[in-house]
C-alpha positions in Angstrom: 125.4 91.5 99.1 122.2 89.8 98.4 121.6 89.3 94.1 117.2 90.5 95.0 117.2 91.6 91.5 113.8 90.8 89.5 115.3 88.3 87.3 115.9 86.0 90.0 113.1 83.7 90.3 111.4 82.4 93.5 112.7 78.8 92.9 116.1 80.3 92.8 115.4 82.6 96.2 114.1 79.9 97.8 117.0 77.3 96.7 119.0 79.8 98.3 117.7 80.4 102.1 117.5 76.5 102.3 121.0 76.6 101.4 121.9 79.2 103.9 119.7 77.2 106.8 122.2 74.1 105.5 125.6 76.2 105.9 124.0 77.9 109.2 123.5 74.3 111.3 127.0 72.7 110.0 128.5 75.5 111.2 126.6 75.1 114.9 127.0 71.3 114.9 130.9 71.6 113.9 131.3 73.8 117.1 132.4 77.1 114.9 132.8 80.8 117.2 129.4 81.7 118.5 129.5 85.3 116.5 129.9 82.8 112.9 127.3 81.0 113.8 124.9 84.1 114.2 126.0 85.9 110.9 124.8 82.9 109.4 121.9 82.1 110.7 120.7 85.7 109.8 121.7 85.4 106.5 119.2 82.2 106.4 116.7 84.4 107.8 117.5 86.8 105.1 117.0 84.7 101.9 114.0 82.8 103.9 111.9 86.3 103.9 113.4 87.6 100.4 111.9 84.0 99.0 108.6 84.4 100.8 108.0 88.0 99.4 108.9 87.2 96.1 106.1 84.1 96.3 103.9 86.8 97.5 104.6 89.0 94.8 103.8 86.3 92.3 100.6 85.1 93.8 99.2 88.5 93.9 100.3 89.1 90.4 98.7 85.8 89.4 95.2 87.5 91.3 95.8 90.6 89.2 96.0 88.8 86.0 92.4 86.9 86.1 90.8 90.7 86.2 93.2 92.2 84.2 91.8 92.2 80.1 94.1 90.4 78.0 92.5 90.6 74.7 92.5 92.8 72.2 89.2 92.9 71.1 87.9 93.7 74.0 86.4 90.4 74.6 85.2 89.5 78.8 88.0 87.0 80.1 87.8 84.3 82.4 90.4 82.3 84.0 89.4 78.9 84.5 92.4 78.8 86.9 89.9 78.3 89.9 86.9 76.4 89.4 84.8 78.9 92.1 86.0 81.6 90.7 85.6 80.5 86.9 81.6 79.4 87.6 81.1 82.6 89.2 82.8 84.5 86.2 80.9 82.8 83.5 77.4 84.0 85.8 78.8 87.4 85.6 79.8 87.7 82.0 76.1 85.8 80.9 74.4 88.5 83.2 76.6 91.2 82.3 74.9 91.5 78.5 78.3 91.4 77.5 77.7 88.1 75.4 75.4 89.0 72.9 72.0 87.1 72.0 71.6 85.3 75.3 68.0 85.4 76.7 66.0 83.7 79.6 63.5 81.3 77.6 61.7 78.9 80.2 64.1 77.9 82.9 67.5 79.0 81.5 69.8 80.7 79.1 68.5 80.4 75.4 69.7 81.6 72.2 68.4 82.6 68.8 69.1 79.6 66.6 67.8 78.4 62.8 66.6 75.2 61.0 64.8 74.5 58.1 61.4 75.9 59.3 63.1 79.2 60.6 64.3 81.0 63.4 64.2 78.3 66.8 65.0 78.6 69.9 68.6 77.2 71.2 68.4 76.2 74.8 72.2 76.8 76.2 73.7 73.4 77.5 77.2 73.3 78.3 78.5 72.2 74.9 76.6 75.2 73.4 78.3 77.0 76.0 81.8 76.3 75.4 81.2 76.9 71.4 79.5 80.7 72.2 82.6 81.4 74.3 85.0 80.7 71.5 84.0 83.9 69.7 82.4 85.6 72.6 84.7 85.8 75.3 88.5 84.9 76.0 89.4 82.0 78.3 92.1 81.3 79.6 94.1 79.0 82.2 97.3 80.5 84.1 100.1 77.9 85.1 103.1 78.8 87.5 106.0 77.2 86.6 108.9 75.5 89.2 111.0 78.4 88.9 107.6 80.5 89.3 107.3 81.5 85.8 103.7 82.4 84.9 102.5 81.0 81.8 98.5 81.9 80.3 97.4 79.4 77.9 93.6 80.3 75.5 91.7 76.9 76.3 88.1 76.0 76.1 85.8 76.3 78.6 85.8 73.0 80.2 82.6 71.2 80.5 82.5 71.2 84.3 82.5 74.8 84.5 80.4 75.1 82.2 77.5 72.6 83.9 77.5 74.0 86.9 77.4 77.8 85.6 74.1 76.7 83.8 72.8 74.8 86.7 71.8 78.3 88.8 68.0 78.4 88.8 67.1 82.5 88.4 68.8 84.4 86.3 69.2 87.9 85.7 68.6 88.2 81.8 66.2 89.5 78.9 62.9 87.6 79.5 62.9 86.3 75.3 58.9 85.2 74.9 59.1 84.4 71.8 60.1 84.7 68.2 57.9 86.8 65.5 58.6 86.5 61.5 56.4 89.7 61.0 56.3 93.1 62.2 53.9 92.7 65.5 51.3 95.3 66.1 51.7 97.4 69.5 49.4 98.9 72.2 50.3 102.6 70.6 49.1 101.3 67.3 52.9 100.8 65.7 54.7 97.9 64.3 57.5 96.6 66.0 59.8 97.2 62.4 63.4 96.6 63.6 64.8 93.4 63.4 66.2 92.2 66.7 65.4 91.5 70.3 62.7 94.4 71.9 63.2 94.2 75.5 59.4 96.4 76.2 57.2 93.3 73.8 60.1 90.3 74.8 59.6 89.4 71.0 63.0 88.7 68.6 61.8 89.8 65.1 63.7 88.4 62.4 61.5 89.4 59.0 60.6 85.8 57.2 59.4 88.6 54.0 60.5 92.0 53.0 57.2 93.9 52.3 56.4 97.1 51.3 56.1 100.2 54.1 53.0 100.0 56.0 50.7 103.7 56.2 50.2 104.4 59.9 46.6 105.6 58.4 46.1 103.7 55.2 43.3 105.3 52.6 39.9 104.0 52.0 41.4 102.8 48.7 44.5 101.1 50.1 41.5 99.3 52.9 39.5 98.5 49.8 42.7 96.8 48.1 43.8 95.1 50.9 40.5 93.2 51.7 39.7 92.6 48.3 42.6 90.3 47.9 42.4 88.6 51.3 38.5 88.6 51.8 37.6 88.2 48.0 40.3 86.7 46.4 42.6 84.7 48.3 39.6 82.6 50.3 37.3 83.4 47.4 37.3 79.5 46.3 37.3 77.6 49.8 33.9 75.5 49.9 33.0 76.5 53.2 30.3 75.1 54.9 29.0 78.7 56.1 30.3 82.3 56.3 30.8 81.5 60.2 34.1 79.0 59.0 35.5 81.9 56.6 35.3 83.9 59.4 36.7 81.5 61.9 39.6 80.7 59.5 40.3 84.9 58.4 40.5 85.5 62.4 43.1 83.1 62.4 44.8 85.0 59.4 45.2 87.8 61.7 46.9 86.1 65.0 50.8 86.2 64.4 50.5 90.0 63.9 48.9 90.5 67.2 50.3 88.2 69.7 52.0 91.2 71.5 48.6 93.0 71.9 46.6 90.2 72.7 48.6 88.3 75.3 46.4 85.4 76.0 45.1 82.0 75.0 44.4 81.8 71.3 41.8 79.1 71.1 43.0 76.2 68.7 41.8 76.0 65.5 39.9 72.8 63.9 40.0 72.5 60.3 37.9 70.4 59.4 36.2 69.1 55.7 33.8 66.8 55.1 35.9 65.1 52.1 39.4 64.8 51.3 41.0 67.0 48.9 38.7 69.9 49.8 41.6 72.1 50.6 42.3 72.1 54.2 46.0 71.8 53.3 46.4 74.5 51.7 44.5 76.8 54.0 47.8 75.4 55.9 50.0 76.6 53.7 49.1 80.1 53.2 49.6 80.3 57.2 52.6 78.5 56.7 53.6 80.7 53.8 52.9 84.1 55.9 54.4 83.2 59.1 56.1 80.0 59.2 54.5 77.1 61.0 55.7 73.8 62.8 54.2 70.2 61.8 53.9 67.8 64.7 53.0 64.2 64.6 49.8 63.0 66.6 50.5 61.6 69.5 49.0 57.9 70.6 47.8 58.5 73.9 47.8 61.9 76.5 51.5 60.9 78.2 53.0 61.1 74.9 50.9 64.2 73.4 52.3 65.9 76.9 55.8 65.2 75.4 55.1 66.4 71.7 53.6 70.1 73.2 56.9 70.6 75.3 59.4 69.6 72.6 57.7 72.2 70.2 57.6 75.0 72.8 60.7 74.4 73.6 62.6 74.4 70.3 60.4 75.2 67.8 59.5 79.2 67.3 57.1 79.5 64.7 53.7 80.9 65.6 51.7 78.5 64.3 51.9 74.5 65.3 49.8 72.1 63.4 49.0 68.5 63.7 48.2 67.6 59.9 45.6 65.3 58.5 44.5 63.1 61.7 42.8 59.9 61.1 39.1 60.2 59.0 36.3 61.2 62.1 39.2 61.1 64.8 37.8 62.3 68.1 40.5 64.8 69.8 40.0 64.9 73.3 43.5 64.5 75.2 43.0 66.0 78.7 46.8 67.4 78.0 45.4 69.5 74.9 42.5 71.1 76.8 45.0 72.2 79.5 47.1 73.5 76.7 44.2 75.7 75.0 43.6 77.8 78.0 47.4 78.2 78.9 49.2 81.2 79.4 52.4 79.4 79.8 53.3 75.4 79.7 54.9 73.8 82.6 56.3 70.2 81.8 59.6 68.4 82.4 61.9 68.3 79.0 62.4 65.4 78.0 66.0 63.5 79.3 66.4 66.5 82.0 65.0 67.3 85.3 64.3 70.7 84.4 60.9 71.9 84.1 60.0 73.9 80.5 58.1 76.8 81.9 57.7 78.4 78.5 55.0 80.8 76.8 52.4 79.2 75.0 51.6 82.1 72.6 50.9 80.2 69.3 47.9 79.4 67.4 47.4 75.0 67.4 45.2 74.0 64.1 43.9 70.7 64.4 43.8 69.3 60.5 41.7 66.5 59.6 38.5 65.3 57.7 35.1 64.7 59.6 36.9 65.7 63.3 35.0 65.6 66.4 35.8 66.5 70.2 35.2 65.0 73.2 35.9 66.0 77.4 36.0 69.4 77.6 37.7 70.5 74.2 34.6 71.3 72.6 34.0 74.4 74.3 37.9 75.3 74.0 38.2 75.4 70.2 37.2 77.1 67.4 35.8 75.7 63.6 36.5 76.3 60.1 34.8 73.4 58.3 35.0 72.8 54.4 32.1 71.6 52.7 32.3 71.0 48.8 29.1 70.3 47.0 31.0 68.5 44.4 33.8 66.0 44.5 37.0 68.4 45.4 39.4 66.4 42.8 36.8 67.4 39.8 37.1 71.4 40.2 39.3 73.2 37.8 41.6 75.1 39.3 41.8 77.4 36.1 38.3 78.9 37.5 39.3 79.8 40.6 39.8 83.6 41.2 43.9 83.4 41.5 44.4 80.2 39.5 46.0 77.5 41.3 47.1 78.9 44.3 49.5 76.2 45.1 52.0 78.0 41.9 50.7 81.5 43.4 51.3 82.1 46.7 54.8 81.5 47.0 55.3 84.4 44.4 52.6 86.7 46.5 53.2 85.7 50.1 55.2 89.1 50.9 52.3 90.7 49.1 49.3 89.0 51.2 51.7 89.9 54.0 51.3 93.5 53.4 47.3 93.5 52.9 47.1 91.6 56.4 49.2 94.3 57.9 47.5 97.5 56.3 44.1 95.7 57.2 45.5 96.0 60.9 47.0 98.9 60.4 43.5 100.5 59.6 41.8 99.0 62.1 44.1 100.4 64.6 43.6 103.7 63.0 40.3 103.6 64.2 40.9 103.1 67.6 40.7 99.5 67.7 37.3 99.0 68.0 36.3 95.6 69.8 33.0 93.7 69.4 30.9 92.2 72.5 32.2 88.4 72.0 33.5 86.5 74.5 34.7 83.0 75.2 35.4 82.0 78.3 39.3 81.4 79.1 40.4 83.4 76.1 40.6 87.0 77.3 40.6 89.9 74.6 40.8 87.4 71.4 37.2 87.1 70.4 36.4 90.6 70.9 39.8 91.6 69.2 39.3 89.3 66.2 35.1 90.0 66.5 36.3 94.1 66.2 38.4 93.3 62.8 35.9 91.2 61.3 32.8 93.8 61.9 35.2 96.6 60.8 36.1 94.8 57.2 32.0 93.9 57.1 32.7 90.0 57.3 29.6 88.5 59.1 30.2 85.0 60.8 32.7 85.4 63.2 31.8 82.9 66.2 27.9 82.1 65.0 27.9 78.9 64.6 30.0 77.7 67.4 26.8 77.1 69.5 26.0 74.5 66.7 29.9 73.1 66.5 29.9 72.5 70.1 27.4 70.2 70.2 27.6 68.5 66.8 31.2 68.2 67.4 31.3 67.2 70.7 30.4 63.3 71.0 30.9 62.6 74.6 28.2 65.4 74.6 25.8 63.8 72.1 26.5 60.9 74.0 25.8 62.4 77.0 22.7 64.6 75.7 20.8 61.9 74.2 21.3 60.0 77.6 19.8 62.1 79.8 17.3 63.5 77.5 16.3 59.6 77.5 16.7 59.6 81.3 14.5 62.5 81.8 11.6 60.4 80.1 12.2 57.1 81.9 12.9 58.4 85.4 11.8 61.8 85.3 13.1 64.4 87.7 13.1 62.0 90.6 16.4 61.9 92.6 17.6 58.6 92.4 21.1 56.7 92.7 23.2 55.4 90.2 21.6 51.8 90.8 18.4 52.7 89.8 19.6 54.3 86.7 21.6 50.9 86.0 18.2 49.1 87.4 16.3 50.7 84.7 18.6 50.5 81.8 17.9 46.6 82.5 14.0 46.7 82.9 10.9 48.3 79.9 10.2 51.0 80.4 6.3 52.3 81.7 4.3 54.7 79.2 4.0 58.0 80.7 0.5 59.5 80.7 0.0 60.4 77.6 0.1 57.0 76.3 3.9 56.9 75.1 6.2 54.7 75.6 9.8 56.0 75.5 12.4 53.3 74.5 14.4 51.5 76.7 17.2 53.4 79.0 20.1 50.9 77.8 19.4 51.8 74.2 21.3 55.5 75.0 23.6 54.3 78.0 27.1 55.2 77.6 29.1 51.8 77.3 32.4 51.0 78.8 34.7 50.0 76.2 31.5 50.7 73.8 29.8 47.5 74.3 29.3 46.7 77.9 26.7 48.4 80.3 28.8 49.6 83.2 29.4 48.4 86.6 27.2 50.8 89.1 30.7 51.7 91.1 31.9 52.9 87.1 28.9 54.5 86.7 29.3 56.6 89.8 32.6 58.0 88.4 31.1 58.4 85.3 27.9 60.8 86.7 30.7 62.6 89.2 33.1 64.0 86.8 29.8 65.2 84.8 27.9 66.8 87.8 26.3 70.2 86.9 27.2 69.9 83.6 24.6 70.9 80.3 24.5 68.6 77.7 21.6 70.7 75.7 18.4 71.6 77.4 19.6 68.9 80.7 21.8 68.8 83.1 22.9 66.8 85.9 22.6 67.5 89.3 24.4 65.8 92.3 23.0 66.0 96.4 24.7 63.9 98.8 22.1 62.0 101.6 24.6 62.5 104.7 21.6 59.8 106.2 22.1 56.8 103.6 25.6 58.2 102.8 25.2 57.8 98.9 24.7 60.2 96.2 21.2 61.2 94.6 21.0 61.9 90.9 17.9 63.7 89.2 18.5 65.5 85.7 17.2 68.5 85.1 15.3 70.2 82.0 15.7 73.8 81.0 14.9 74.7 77.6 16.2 78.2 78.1 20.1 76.4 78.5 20.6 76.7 74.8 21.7 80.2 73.8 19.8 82.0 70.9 21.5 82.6 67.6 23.6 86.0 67.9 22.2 89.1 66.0 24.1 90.4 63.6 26.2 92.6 64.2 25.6 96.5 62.4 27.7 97.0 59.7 29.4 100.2 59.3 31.2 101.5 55.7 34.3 100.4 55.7 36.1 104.0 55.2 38.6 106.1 57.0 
């Protein structure tokens, strides 16, 4: 009788029917009795089909054991036995939720990570991969022996896998749009208090202070306390140039609280002084000190700025990014930045991948530097907090000042100025968030969100002078304002092409009839390179990308002769282009 018991092993089953096929054909090719050669021959057959079940047997428990949980923690396993198989398992277990901490940031899998500026974010690559499944998840390889012994081994998950896992373009997880340090003010008029990933806001909140608990309806007196130590304490001894840059730099104070229920563009912030030392950098640093904030280098030229903006959205997590102390009177007017002001989310390949970022923008930029200008199309896309001192900043005593030298203060206070901020909000909300009537264009709901604080804690200035920033500030449009206003005297409102503008910039100019003489055209021309007159094809570019533009009370206005197929210029005076100052707003008490 056949030995089928389970302790023989397929090797062995199998050594026997070739055996027994041997035996069979010696005893056919030595002529033995017909009926011997038969017995034998089913015998082979015999130990041929005993052999192939038991290989079947062991292949299907090999299938059974890559679904079959083999740890006792409960951990996901996956058998990196079969590559298809494997990629397709670590898909599943990502997608699952059984991993914990894994969100969709940008393009792919992301986790929560830390550095010395706080909580980042960790893009998954496959090395991060392999070291999350370590603790996460048990991997394993199955080997069958000769004598079909199966043997599991724990192994890593090998790189391979792991690329190709992480290579699938949509991906079925927690949408993660950022990370908060502060409790984040919601639609219903709550904070989001728990620490942790909220799947309705897409925020991780990890707490960077522990402050006190914040009254859903604080009292007049706990209001009054509140903005007396932001409003008339804290910013108390900042030189500003007008209450309009208080108020530009206090609606900034309130951004990182509200990012989940403002969702768009926060215009960037230019801090600006006209001296050093006035204390620009430590306006900084209380942010920094609340909320956390990111230092970035300034970049040389747009190309490289592009590649600065996409490594700090796509690593660094705090809500505020600033480029510190540019050059004295440095113009900002990168092309890349205006795109980013405006920007829901940015869309840029990382750097050393072909992946695009595709990330949030959801931070506020300050701009940090002494006598800063704009040019382009970024003075309309930012706002202003400039500094002023009327003496030189390094001879104030800091023993004057309302909280001393806040420099030795704040880090003490920060969980307490914290707290204010957030019953300030809290308030406010109290009252049904009540929004004011400002608007700039591109920004959705923040000017009439930060406007509605500001008139409900009585702070006058929010926005007024922005009128006056954007064209002080913005040299290609005092440039370009004093160039056609000059223009408009030589040539009038005649249509005329760009040669005759170059024409007269090269001839004097006749008096118009009231005896004046305006100065010569090339005096206010724009200069390529800033010294030489440009070419009259240059110039054409030049009046194109400006076409039905205001610089002031002019703008210029393009028609197109279909007959002489070139393009007529005429600028155009209107003295009503220039807004009026803003009233002010009414001013309420500031009770509950």
């Amino acid at each position: 009788m056949t030995d089928t018991s389970p302790g023989v092993s397929v090797a062995e089953l199998e050594r026997r029917a070739s055996e027994a096929r041997a035996h069979a054909a010696k005893l056919e090719a030595d002529g033995a009795p017909a009926a011997d050669v038969k017995k034998a021959k089913a015998r082979a057959r015999q130990h041929a089909e005993e052999a192939k079940a038991a290989k079947a047997a062991a292949k299907a428990e090999r299938e059974l054991a890559r679904t079959r949980p083999r740890s006792t923690g409960g951990l996901p396993v996956i058998d990196v036995s079969s590559e298809p198989d494997a990629v397709q398992a670590v898909i599943d277990v990502l997608e699952s939720g059984r991993i914990p901490d894994v969100y969709l940031y940008g393009a792919g899998p992301a986790q929560v990570g830390r550095d010395a500026t706080g909580p980042t974010f960790v893009p998954l690559d496959a090395n991060g991969l392999t070291l999350t499944f370590i603790n996460q998840a048990d991997v394993i390889k199955t080997r069958v022996t000769n004598d079909g012994d199966e043997i599991v081994t724990s192994v890593l998950l090998p790189p391979r896998i792991a690329s190709v896992a992480l290579a699938k373009t949509r991906w079925d997880l927690p949408v993660l749009k950022g990370i908060s340090s502060v409790p984040l003010l919601l639609p219903d008029g709550t904070f989001q208090l728990r620490p942790g990933f909220h799947e309705k806001t897409g925020y991780f909140y990890e707490p960077r202070h522990i402050v006190p608990d914040v009254p859903a309806d604080p009292t007049d007196e706990q209001v009054q306390e509140a903005r007396n130590l932001i409003v008339d304490k804290l910013l108390a001894d900042f030189p500003w140039q007008t209450t309009a840059d208080k108020a530009s730099y206090l609606g900034a104070l309130f951004f990182a609280p509200l990012r989940v229920l403002v969702d768009d563009p926060m215009p960037p912030l230019m801090l600006s002084a006209t001296n050093p030392g006035s204390g620009k950098s430590l306006l900084v640093t209380i942010l920094e000190s609340l909320y956390g904030a990111g230092r970035s280098t300034w970049a040389a030229d747009n190309s490289e700025m592009a590649k600065v903006i996409t490594s700090v959205l796509t690593a660094n997590a705090n809500p505020v990014v600033i480029f510190d102390n540019l050059p004295n009177g440095h113009t900002v007017r990168f092309p890349v930045l205006s795109e980013l002001a405006t920007a829901r989310t940015w869309n840029a390949r990382i750097l050393g991948q072909t992946r695009m970022a595709n990330v949030p923008n959801g931070r506020l930029w300050i701009v940090n530097g002494n006598g800063l200008g704009t040019g382009d199309d970024m003075a309309r896309r930012v706002i202003w907090s400039v500094l002023d001192p009327a003496v030189r900043p390094d001879l104030r005593d800091a023993s004057g000042f309302v909280l001393g030298d806040l420099d030795q203060w704040l880090p003490d206070h920060s969980a307490k100025v914290l707290h204010a901020v957030l019953v300030l909000l809290a308030a406010w909300a109290a009252k049904g968030m009540p929004r004011s009537s400002h608007s700039i264009a591109s920004f959705g709901a923040w000017p009439s969100v930060l406007g509605g604080i500001l008139e409900f804690l009585r702070v006058d200035g929010w926005l007024e002078s922005r009128e006056e920033h954007m064209q002080d500030g913005d040299e290609d449009a005092i440039e370009w304002g004093a160039f056609l206003a000059r223009w408009h005297q030589v040539i009038g409102d005649a249509e005329v092409t760009s040669k005759t503008v170059l024409d007269a910039a090269q001839s004097t100019p006749d008096q118009d009839g009231y005896g004046n003489t305006p100065g010569p055209l090339s005096d206010a021309f724009p200069r390529e390179g800033g010294k030489f007159l440009p070419s009259v094809k240059q110039l054409g570019h030049w009046l194109k990308a400006r076409d039905g533009r205001h610089f002031g009370e002019y703008r210029l206005r393009r028609r197109y002769d279909s007959h002489a197929k070139v393009n007529l210029w005429r600028v155009e005076y209107n003295a009503a282009a220039v807004p009026a100052p803003r009233p002010p707003a009414e001013q309420t008490e500031l009770t509950m």
